[in-house]
C-alpha positions in Angstrom: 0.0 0.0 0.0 1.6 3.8 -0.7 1.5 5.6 2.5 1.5 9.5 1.9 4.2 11.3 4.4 5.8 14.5 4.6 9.5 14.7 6.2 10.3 18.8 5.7 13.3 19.8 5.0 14.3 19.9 8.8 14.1 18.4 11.6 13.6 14.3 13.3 12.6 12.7 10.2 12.0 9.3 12.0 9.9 10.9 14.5 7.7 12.7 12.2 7.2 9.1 9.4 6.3 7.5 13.1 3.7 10.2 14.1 2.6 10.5 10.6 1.7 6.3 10.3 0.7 6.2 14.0 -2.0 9.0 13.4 -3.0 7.0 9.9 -3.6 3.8 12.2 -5.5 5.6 15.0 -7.4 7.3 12.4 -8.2 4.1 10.8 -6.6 4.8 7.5 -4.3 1.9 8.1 -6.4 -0.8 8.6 -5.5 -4.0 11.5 -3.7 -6.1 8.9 -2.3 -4.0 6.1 0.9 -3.9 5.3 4.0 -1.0 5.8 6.0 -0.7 2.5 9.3 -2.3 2.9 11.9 -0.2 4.8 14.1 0.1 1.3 11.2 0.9 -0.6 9.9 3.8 1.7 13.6 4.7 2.4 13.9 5.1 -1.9 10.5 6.8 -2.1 11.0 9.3 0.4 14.9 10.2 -0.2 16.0 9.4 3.3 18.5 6.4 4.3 16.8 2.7 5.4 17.9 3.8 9.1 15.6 6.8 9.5 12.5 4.1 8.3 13.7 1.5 10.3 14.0 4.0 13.4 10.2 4.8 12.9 9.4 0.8 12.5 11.2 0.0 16.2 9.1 2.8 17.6 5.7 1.9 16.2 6.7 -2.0 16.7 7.9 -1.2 20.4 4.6 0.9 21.3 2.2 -1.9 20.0 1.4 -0.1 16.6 2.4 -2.8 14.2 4.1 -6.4 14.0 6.3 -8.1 12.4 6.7 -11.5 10.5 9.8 -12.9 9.9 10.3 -13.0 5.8 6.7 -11.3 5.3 7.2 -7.7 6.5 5.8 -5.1 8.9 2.0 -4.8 9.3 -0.4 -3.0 11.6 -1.4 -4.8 14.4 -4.0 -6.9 14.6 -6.3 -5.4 17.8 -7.1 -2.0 17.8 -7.3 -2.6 21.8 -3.6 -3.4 22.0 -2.9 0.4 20.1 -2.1 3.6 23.0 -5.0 5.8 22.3 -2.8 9.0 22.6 -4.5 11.4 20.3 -7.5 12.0 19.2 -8.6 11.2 15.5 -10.3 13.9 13.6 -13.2 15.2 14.2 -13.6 13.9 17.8 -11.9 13.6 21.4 -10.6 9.8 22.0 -12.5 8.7 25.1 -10.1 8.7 28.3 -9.1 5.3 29.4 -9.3 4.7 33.0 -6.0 5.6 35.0 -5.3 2.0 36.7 -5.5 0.3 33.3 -2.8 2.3 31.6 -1.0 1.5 29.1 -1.4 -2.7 29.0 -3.1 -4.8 31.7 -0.1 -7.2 30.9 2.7 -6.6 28.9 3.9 -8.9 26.3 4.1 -9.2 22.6 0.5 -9.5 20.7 1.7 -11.9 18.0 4.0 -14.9 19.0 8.0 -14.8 17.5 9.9 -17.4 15.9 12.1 -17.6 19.1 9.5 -16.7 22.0 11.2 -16.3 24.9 8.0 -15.0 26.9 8.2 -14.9 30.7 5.6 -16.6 33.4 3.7 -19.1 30.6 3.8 -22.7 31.0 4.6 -25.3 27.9 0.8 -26.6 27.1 2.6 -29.6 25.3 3.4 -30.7 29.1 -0.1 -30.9 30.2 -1.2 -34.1 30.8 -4.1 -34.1 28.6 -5.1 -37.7 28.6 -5.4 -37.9 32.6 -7.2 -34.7 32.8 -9.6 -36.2 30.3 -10.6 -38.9 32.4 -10.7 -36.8 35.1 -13.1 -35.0 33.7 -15.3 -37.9 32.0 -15.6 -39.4 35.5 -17.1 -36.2 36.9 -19.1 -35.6 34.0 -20.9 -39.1 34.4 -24.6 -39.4 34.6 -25.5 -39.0 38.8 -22.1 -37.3 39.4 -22.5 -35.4 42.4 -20.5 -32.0 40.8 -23.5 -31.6 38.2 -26.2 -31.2 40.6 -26.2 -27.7 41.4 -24.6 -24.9 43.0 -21.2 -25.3 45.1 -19.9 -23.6 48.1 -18.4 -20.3 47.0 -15.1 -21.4 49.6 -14.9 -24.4 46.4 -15.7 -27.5 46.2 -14.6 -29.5 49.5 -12.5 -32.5 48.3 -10.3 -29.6 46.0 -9.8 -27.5 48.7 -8.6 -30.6 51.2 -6.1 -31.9 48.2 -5.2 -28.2 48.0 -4.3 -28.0 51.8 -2.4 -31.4 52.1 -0.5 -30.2 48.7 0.4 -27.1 49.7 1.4 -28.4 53.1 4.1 -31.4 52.1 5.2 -28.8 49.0 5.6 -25.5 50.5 5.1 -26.2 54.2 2.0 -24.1 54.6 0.4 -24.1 57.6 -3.6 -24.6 56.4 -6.6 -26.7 56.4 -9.7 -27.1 54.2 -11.4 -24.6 56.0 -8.6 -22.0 55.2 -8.6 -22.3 51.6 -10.9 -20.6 49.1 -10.7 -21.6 45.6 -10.8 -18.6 43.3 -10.9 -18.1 39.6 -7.2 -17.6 38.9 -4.9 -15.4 41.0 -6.2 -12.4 39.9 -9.7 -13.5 41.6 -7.7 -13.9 45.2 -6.3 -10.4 44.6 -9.6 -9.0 43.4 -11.2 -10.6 46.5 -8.7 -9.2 48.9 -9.0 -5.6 47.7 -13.0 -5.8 48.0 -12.7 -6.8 51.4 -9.7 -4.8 52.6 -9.4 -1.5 50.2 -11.4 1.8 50.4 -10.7 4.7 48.3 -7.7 6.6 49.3 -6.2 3.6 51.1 -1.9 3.1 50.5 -1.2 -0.1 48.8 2.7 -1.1 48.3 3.7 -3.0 45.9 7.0 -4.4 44.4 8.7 -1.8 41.8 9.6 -3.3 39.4 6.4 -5.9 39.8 3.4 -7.5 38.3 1.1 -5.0 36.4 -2.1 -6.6 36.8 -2.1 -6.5 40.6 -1.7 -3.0 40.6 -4.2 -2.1 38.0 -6.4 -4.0 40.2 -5.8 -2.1 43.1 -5.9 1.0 41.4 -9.5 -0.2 40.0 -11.2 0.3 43.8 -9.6 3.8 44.2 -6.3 2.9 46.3 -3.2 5.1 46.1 -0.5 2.4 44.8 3.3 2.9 46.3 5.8 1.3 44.4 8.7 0.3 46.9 11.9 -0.9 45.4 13.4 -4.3 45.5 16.6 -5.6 45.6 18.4 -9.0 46.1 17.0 -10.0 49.9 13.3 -8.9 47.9 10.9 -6.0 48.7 12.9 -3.1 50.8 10.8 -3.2 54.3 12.2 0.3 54.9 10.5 1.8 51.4 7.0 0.9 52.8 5.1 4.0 53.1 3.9 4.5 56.9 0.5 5.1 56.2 0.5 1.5 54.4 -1.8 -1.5 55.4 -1.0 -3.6 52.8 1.6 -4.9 51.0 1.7 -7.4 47.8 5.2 -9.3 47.7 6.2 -12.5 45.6 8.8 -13.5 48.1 9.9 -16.9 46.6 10.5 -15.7 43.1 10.1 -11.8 43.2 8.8 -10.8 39.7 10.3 -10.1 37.7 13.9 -9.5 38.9 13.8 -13.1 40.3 15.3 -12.3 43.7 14.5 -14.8 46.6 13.7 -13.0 50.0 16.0 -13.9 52.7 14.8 -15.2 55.6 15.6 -12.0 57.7 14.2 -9.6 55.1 10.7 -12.1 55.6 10.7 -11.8 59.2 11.6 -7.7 59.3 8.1 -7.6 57.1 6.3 -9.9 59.2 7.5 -7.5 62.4 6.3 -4.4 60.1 3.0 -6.2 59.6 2.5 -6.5 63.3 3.4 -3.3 64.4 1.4 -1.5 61.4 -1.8 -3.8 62.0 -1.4 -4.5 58.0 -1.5 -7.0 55.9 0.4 -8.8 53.8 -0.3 -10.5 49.9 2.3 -13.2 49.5 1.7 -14.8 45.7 3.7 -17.7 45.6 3.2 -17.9 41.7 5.7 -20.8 40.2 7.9 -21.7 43.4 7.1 -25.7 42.1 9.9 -25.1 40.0 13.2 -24.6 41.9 16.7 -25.3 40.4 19.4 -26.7 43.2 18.5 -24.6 46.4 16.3 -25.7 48.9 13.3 -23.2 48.9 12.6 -21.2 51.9 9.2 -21.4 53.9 7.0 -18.8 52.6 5.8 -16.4 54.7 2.6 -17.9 55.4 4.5 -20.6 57.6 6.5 -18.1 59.4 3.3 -15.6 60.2 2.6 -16.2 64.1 0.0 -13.4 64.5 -2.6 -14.0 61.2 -1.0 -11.3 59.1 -0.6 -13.3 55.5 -2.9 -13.9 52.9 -1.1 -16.7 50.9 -2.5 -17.0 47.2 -1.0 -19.5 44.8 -2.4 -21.0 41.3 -2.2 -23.6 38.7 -1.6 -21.5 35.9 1.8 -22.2 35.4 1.9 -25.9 36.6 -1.1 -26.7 34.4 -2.7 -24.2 32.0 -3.5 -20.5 32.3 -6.9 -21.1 30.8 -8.3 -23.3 33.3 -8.2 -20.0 35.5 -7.9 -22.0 39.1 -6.5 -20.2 41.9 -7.0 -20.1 45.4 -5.9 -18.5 48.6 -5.3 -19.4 52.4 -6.4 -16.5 54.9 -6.2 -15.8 58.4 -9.4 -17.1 60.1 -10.3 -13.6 61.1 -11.1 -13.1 56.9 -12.6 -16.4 56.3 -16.1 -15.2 56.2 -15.7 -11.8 54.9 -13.8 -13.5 51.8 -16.3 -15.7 50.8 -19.0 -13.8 51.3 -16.9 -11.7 48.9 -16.6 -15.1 46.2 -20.5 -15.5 46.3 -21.0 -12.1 45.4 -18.4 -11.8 42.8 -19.8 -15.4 40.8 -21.1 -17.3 43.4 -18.3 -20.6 42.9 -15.8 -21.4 40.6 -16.9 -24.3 38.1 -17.3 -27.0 39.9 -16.2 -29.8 37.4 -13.1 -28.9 36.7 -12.1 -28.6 40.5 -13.4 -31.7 41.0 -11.1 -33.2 38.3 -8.6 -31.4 40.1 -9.0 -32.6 43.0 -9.0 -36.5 41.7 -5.3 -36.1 39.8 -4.0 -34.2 43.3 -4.9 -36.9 45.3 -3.7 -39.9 43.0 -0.6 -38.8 42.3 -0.6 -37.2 39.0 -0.3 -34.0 39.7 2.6 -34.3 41.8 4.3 -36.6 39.0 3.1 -34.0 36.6 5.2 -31.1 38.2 8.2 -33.5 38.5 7.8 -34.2 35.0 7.9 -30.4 33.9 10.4 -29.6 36.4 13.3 -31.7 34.7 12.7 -30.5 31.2 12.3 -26.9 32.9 15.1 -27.1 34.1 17.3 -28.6 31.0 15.8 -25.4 29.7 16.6 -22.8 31.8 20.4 -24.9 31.8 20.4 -24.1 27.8 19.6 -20.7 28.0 22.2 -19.6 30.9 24.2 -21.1 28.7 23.7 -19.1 25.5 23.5 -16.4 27.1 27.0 -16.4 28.6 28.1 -17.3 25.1 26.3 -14.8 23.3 25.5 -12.1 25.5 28.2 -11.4 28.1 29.5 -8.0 26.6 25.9 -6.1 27.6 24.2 -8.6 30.0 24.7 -10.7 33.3 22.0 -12.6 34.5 21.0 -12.0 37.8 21.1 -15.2 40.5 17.4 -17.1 40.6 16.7 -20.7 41.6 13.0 -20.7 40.7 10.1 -20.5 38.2 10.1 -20.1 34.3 11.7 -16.8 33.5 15.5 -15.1 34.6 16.4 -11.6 34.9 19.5 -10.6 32.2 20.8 -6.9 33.8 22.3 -4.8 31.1 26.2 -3.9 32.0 27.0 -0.4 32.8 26.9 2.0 30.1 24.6 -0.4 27.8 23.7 2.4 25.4 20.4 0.7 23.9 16.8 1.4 26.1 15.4 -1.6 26.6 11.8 -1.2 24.9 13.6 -0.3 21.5 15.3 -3.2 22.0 12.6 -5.6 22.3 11.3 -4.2 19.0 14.2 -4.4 17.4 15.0 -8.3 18.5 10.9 -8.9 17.5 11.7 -7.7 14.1 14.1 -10.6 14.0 12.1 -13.2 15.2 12.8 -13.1 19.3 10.5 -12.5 21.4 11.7 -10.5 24.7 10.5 -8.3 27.3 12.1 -5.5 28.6 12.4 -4.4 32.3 10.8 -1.1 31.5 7.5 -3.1 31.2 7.0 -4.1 34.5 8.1 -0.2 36.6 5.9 2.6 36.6 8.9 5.0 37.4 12.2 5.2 36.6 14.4 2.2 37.9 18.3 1.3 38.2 17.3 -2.0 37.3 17.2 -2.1 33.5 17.7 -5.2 31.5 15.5 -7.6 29.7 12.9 -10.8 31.3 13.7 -14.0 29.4 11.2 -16.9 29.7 11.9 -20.5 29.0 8.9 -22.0 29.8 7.3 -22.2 26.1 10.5 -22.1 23.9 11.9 -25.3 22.7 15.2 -26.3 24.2 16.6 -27.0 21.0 15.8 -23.4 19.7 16.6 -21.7 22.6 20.8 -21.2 21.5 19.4 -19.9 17.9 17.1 -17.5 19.4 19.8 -16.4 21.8 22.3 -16.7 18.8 20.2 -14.3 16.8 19.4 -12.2 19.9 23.3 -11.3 20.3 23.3 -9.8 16.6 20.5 -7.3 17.5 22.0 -6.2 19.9 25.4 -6.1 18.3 24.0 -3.3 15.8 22.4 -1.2 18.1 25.0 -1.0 20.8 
């Protein structure tokens, strides 16, 4: 398609083609789809060098404007929803997103790459599909007690006594059935937290750098969110604000830097937690996958005075879409919580916890994880690896012993920012994330989130391969 533009005789060039095709896809003119005219071809057309083009592609690929396919060009992106709404088309003001969803709920790419090294997702070839299938059939039988009706909104009973026992021999969690409510996904136990605990105006700290969607959530019931820094013994106590009365951490694997807590750090947040009368979120998102180091007891088993809400999920040891989470709450919340649960959608659906529940408590679940775990690992093995290969001149990877994702810091002096990176390494084929995704301010900690968990290990030194000669022409 020929795309109209006028450069000037002065001035950023780059930055005007990139406002110039931005405002054409806003606008609609360039339609979810269509293809950009090759880099050469505009370059030729408009009398300015390839490197001016590509600069514009990077930008509009980095900011969610376009894609790119490897051997097929550049192309505006498919959802309209993943474009920032930053100016207003003609003839009209753009209606004002909400301030807690900013930019992304999540970030990531839209389209997958060749070489997808995507943090916090699970291989879906590892689940075991044929024993969930039969775990379903049984509970789908004719007479099977899970079809009769409605469930308890805490879950159904059997899942959450497999889920206490589980959580109990694996991560030495102090809880019984009763202190377990099964939630739709993480995000539900947040969610639930928040509509019990968080008024308007209320201080929420969070991790910073940290998971986006929690803090969107927060945002969502009108709390002021405090970033407070991390660094390698996890979230700094100290940075808390004073007003604060609760606090989401991910102390076992902090995301997305990776950092274990130490056990003194846990216990100087436990003493701020009783001497504050707050509360504190531990997510214990992917600790079932640890790599040499015994794993410390979470925080939940070293609370004495009922000041942790402990919310784990089986997204990443079975699938994200079967959206089961659940949560284990001091017994001074149990009622308010599920109270909360009915309201929000009564109970989670009930057949697929009971199918749950039946390949916790025979074993396959547990020889599931184990399964994962070693080819995880072999993983994660590869792409240390490659990356000290490949990488050591502008990164170092920063010391982790759990989950699906590592933290590579850039050196000192790495002149590249870390979002026109990712587009650049996209427009190869690798799929990265930067650092800059996950902080809402300004952070020492810049570098990029590499993910092993849906890559092939055979393809992981090619991506990492190809990875090193992106950043070799931009440094």
């Amino acid at each position: 398609m020929d795309v109209h533009i006028t450069l000037g005789p002065v001035g950023d060039r780059a930055d005007r083609m990139y406002r110039q095709l931005s405002d054409a896809i806003i606008e609609g003119r360039l339609r979810a789809g269509e293809a950009l005219p090759p880099t050469r071809e505009l370059a030729a057309q408009l009398g300015v060098s390839r490197t001016t083009v590509t600069v514009a592609y990077d930008r509009l690929l980095s900011e969610g404007f376009t894609v790119a396919r490897p051997g097929a060009g550049t192309f505006v992106a498919p959802s309209r929803s993943s474009v920032p709404l930053r100016r207003a088309p003609r003839g009209g003001a753009v209606r004002p997103r909400p301030p807690w969803l900013g930019e992304s709920a999540l970030p990531g790419r839209q389209t997958p790459a060749a070489y997808d090294f995507a943090a916090g997702l699970p291989d879906p070839r590892l689940f075991p599909l044929e024993k969930w299938r039969r775990a379903v059939a049984h509970e789908l039988r004719p007479g099977a007690a899970v079809l009769g009706g409605y469930s308890q909104a805490e879950g159904y009973p059997p899942l959450r006594a497999a889920i206490a026992r589980h959580i109990g021999l694996a991560r030495a969690v102090r809880a019984g059935e009763d202190d377990v409510i099964v939630t739709s996904g993480a995000q539900q136990a947040f969610d639930l937290v928040a509509r019990v605990l968080v008024s308007p105006g209320d201080i929420v700290a969070v991790e910073e750098p940290g998971y986006p969607p929690v803090r969107a959530l927060f945002q969502s019931y009108g709390a002021k969110v405090v970033g407070v820094p991390v660094d390698e013994n996890g979230i700094v106590v100290a940075g808390i604000p004073s007003r604060a009365r609760l606090v989401y951490t991910t102390p076992s694997h902090q995301f997305p830097t990776g950092a274990r807590m130490s056990l003194e750090r846990r216990r100087e947040l436990l003493e701020w937690a009783a001497a504050a009368g707050g509360l504190v979120i531990e997510d214990d998102y992917d600790s079932e996958y640890r790599y040499g180091e015994r794993s410390l007891d979470p925080l939940q088993s070293l609370d004495r005075s009922g000041r942790v809400v402990y919310v784990g999920t089986f997204s990443k040891t079975l699938l994200p879409g079967l959206r089961v989470g659940f949560l284990v709450a001091p017994e001074a919340l149990h009622a308010a919580l599920a109270g909360a649960k009915r309201l929000v959608d009564w109970h989670t659906e009930t057949v697929t916890q009971a199918a749950l529940a039946r390949l916790i408590d025979d074993g396959s679940f547990a020889a599931h994880v184990r399964k994962a775990g070693r080819i995880y690992a072999d993983r994660r093995a590869r792409l240390l690896e490659a990356v000290e290969a490949n990488l050591a001149p502008w990164v170092r990877i920063r010391p982790s012993v759990a989950g699906l994702h590592v933290f590579a810091e850039f050196v000192p002096g790495f002149p590249v920012p870390g979002d026109r990176l990712t587009g650049a390494a996209l427009s190869e084929g690798v799929g990265i994330q930067s650092m800059h995704s996950f902080a809402r301010s300004a952070t020492p900690r810049v570098g990029l989130v590499l993910g092993f968990g849906i890559i092939d290990a055979e393809h992981i030194a090619a991506g990492i391969h190809r990875l090193a000669g992106v950043m070799s022409r931009l440094a």
